[in-house]
C-alpha positions as CSV (number, residue, x, y, z in Angstrom):
1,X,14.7,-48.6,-5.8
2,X,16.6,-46.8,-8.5
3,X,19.8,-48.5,-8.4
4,X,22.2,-49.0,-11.4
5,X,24.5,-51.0,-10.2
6,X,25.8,-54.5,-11.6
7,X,26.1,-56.3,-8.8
8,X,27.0,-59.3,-10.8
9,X,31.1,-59.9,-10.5
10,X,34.1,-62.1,-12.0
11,X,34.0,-65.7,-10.7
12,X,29.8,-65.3,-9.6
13,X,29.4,-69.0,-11.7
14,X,31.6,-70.6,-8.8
15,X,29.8,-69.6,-6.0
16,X,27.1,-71.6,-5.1
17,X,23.9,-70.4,-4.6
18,X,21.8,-68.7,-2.5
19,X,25.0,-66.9,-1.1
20,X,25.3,-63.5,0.9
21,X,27.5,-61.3,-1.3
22,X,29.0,-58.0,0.4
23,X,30.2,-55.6,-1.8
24,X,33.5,-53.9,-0.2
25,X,33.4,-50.5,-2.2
26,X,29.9,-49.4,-1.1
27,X,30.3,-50.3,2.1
28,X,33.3,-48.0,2.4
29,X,31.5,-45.2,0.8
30,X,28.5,-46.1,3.2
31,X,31.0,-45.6,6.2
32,X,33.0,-42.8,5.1
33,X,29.8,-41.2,4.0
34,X,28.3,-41.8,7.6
35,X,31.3,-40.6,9.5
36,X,31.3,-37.2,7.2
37,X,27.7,-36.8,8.0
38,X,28.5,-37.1,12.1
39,X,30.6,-34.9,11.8
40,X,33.9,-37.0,12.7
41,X,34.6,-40.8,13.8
42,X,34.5,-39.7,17.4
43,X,30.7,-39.3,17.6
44,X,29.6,-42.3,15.9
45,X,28.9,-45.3,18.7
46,X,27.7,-47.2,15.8
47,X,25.1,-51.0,15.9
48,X,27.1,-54.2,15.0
49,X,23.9,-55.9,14.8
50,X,23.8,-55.5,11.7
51,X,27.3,-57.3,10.2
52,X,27.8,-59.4,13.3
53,X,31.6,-59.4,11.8
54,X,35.1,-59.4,13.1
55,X,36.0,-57.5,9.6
56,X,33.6,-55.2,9.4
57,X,35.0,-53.7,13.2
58,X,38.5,-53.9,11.5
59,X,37.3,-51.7,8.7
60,X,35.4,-49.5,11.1
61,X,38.5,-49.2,13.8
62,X,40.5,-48.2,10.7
63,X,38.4,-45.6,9.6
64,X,38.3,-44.0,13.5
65,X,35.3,-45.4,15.0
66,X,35.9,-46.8,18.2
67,X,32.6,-47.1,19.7
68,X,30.7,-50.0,19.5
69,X,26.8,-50.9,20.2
70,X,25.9,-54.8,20.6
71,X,23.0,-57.1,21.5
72,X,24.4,-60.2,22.3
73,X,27.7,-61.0,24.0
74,X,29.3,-62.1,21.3
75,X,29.3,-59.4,19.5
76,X,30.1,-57.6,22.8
77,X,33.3,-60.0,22.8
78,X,33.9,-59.5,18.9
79,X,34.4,-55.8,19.4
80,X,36.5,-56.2,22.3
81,X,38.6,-58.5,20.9
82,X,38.9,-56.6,17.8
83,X,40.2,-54.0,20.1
84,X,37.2,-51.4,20.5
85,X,37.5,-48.7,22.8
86,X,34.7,-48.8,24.0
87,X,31.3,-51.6,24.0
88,X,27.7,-50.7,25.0
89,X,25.6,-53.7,25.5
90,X,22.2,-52.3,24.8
91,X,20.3,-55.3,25.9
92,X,18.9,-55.7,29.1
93,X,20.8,-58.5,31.5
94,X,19.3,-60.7,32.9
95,X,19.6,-64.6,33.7
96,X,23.3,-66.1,33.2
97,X,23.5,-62.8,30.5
98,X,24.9,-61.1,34.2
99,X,28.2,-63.3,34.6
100,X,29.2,-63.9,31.1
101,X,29.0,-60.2,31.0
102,X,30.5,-59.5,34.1
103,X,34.1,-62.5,32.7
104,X,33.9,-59.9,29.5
105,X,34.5,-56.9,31.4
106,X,37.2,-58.7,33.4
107,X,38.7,-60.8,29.9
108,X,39.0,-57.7,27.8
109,X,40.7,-54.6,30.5
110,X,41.4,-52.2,27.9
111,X,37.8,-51.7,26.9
112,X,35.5,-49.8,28.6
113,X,32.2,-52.1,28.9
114,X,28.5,-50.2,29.3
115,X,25.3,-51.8,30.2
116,X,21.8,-50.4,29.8
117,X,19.1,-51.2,32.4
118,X,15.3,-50.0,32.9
119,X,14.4,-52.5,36.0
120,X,15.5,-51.5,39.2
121,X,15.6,-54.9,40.6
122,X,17.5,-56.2,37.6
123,X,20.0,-53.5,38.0
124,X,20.6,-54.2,41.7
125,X,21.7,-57.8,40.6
126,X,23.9,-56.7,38.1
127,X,25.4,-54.3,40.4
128,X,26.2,-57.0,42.8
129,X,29.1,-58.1,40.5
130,X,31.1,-54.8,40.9
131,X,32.6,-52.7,43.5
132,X,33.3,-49.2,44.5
133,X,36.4,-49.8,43.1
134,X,35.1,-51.2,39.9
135,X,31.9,-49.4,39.0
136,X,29.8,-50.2,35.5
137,X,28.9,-47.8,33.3
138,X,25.3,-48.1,33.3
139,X,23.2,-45.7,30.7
140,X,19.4,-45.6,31.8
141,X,17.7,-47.2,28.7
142,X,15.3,-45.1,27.4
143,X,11.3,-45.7,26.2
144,X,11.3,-42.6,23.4
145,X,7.8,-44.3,22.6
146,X,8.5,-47.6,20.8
147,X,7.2,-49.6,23.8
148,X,9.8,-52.3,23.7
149,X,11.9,-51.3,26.0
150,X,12.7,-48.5,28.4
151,X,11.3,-46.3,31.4
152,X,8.9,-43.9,29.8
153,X,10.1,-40.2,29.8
154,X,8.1,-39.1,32.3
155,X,9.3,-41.3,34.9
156,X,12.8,-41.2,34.0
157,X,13.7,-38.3,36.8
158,X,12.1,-40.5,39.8
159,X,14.1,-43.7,38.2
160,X,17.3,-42.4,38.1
161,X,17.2,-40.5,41.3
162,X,16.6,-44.3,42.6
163,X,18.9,-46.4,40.3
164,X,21.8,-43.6,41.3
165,X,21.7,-45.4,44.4
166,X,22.3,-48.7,43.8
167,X,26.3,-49.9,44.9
168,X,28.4,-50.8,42.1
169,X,27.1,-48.9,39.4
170,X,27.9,-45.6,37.6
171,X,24.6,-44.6,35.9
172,X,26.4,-42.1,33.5
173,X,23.6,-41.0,31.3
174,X,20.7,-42.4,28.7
175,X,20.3,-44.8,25.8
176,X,17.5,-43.4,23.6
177,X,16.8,-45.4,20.6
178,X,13.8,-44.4,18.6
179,X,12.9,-47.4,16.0
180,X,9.4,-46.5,16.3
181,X,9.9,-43.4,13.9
182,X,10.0,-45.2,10.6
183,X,8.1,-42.0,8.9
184,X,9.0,-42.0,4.9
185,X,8.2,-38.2,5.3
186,X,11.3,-36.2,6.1
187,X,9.7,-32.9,8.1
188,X,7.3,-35.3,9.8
189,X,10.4,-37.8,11.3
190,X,12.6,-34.8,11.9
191,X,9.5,-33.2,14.2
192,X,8.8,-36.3,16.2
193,X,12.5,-36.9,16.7
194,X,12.9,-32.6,17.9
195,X,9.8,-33.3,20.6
196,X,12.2,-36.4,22.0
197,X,14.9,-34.9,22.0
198,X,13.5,-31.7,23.8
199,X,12.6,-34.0,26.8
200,X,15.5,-36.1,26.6
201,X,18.1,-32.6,27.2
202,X,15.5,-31.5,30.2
203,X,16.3,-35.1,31.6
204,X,20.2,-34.6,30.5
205,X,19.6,-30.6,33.0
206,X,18.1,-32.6,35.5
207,X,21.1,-35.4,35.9
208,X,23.7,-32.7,35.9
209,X,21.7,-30.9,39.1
210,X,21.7,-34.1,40.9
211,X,25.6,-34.9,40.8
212,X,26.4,-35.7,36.8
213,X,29.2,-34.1,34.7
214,X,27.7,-34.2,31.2
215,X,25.9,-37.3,30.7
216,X,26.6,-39.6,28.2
217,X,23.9,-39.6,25.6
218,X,23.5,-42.6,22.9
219,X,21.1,-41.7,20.7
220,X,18.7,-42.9,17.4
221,X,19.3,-45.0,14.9
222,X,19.2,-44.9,11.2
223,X,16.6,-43.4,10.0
224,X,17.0,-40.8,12.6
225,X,20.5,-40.3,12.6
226,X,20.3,-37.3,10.6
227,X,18.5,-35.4,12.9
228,X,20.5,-36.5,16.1
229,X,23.6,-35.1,14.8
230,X,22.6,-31.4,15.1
231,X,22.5,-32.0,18.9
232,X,25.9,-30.8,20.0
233,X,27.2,-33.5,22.3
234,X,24.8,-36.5,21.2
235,X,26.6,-39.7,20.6
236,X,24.9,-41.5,17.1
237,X,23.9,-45.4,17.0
238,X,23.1,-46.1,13.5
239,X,23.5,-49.4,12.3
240,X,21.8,-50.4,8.8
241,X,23.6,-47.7,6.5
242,X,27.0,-48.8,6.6
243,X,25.6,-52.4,4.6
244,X,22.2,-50.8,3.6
245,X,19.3,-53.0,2.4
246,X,16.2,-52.4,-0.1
247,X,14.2,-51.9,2.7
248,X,15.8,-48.7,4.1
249,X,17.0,-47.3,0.5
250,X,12.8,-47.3,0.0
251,X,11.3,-46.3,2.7
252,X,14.0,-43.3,3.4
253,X,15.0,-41.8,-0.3
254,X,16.6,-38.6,2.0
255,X,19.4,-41.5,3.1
256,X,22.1,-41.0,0.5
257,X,23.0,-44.7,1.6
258,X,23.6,-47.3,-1.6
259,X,22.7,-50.9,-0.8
260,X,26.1,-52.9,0.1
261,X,24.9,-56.6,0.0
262,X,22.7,-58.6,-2.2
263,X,21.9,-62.6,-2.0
264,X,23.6,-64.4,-5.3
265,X,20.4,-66.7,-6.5
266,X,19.4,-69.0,-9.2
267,X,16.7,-69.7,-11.6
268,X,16.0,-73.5,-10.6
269,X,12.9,-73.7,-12.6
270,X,10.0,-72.7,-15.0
271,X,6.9,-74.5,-13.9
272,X,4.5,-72.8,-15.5
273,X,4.1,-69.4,-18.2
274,X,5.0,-66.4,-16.5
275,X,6.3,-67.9,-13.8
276,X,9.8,-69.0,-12.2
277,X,11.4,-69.9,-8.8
278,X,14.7,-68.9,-7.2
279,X,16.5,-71.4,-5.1
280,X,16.5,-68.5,-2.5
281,X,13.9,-69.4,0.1
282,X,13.1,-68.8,4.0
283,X,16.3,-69.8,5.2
284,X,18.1,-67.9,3.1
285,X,16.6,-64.7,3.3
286,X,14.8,-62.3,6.8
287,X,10.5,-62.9,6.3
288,X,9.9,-60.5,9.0
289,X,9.1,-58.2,6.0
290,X,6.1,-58.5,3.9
291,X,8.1,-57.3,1.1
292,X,11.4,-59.2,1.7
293,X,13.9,-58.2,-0.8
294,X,13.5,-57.4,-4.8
295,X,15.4,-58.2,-8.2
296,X,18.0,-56.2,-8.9
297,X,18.3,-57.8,-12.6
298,X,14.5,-57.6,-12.6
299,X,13.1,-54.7,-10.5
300,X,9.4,-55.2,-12.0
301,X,9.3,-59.1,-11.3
302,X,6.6,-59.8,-8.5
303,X,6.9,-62.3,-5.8
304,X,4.5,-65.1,-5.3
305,X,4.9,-68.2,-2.8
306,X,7.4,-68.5,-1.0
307,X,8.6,-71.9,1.3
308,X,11.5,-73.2,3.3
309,X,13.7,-73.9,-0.4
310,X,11.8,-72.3,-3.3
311,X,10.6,-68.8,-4.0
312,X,8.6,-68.3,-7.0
313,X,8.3,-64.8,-9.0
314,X,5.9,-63.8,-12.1
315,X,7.8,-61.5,-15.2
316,X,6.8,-60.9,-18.6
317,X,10.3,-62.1,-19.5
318,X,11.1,-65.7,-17.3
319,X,14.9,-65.9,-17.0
320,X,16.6,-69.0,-18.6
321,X,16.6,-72.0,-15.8
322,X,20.7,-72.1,-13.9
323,X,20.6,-68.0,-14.4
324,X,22.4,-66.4,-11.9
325,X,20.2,-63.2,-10.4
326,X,20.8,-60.7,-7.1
327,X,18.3,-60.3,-4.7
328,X,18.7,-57.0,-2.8
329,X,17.2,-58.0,0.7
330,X,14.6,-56.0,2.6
331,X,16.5,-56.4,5.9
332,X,20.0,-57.0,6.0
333,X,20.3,-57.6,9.6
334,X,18.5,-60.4,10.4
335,X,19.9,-62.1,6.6
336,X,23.2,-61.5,7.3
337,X,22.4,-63.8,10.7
338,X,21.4,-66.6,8.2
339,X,25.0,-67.6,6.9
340,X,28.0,-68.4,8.1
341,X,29.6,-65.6,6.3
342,X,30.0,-63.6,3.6
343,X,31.7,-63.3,-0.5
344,X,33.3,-60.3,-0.3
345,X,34.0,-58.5,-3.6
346,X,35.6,-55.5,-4.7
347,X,36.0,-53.7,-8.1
348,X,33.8,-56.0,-9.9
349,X,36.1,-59.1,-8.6
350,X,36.1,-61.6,-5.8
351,X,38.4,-60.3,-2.7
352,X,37.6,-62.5,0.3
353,X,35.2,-64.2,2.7
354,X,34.3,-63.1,6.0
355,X,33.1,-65.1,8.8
356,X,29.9,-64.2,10.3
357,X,32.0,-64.4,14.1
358,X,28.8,-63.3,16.7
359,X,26.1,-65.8,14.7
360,X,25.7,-67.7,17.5
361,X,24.7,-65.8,20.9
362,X,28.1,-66.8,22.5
363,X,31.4,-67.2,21.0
């Protein structure tokens, strides 16, 4: 990652260490960038995954976007509360997930609450809570081919034809994410996301023959969001680029995204020539990546073991022991989820902290 920035700040020797650091003015670019590239606030139905964060949905709201995606209810609650528009839960319910869901919709009136289903049976117990009166937006969730979740595209005519029936619901359209297409290669990713697309407008024709008035369509995420937004109509779910991580700003050099966050860490010791360790270990940083985050002060450092508390690195130059480095992390989203909350700094200078509000699965 060719990044210049000095993500080091006034204050950084008070903060103790390892600590999530946000850094305000690139996440603003991030987001203004983002809604410029859509084409307008109005079609982003952006992933709060990512933050988790009452203030981040404040900065977003004030910036037009109104939409918001969630995976837990918490967050679904956080955006309500915050006062979204609208708030797609795009996580299948089941379990007790049905009636904390179904008090959400009821708590929060002046948002418009959507659910995502691909289980007929499961839909027929959500749509037990609601009445003709009341009907759910439901969106058909969508298996573009990353085998998670979804009805495959094939049998999506068949399905909704049968989950059209089911009392209580209004299945308005189809939630198409496609986090399988993590291709580096620009033409490659914008080909496999064209064939998806192609099916997923013949399934869009098909819905408006059998009774629907231009179906809702949520679609992609970030590495495909710059593709989704030539489709007139589409509504776009990124969620990493408005933070950004080292992962992302690798892996897809055709996002003009600049990372927003970086972990504030400290040399703790010197145990041996060549080598040092950082107090930032597993709990302080997402190991669902081999690669799980690089030295922004020392982009040629290599990382060696790494445990609960410790992580040690190798460099031709070892970093005085109590030195204050940033780690820019592979994934942001599942770091973020690691702390409480957040230093937020702007212009070089400490600004704030922001609570992590949907950490836990319920608020």
């Amino acid at each position: 990652m060719n990044d210049c920035f000095n993500y080091h700040f006034s204050g950084e020797e008070l903060i103790e260490s390892p600590s999530l650091v946000y850094y305000l003015d690139r996440i603003e670019e991030n987001t203004d960038r983002a809604i410029a590239m859509a084409g307008g606030a109005e079609r982003l139905w952006p992933h709060a995954k990512t933050h988790k964060m009452a203030a981040m949905v404040r900065l977003q709201i004030a910036r037009g976007i109104k939409r918001f995606k969630c995976a837990t209810i918490a967050e679904a609650q956080m955006c309500a509360r915050e006062g979204a528009s609208h708030v797609l839960l795009s996580y299948p319910l089941t379990g007790p997930m049905i009636s904390h869901f179904t008090n959400l919709r009821a708590r929060y009136s002046k948002t418009r609450f959507w659910a995502i289903g691909d289980d007929l049976t499961q839909l027929e117990k959500l749509g037990k809570n609601f009445t003709a009166a009341s009907l759910l937006d439901t969106l058909i969730d969508v298996n573009c081919g990353m085998n998670r979740t979804g009805v495959p595209l094939d049998d999506l005519e068949n399905f909704y034809l049968c989950a059209a029936k089911i009392e209580g619901l209004n299945i308005t359209g189809l939630h198409c994410y496609d986090g399988h297409l993590g291709i580096s290669d620009i033409e490659k990713r914008k080909a496999e996301v064209s064939k998806i697309t192609e099916k997923v407008l013949k399934i869009k024709a098909f819905m408006e023959g059998h009774g629907i008035e231009n179906p809702v369509l949520v679609m992609g995420g970030t590495p495909t969001f710059p593709f989704h937004k030539e489709t007139p109509g589409v509504f776009l779910s990124p969620g990493t680029i408005f933070v950004n991580d080292f992962g992302y700003s690798q892996k897809f050099q055709d996002l003009s995204f600049s990372a927003g966050a970086a972990i504030l860490t400290r040399v703790i010791s010197r145990p041996s020539p060549g080598l040092f360790t950082l107090d930032t270990g597993h709990k302080a940083i997402a190991s669902d990546k081999t690669d799980r985050g690089i030295i922004a002060d020392l982009p040629n450092a290599k990382p060696l073991a790494h445990s609960e508390e410790h992580w040690v690195w190798s460099n031709d130059d070892i970093p005085q022991t109590g030195t204050v480095l940033y780690i820019i992390p592979s994934h942001i989203c599942p770091t973020t989820a690691l702390y409480p909350g957040v230093h937020v700094v702007s212009d070089g200078k400490l600004s704030g902290y922001w609570e992590v509000t949907a950490r836990n699965r319920l608020l």
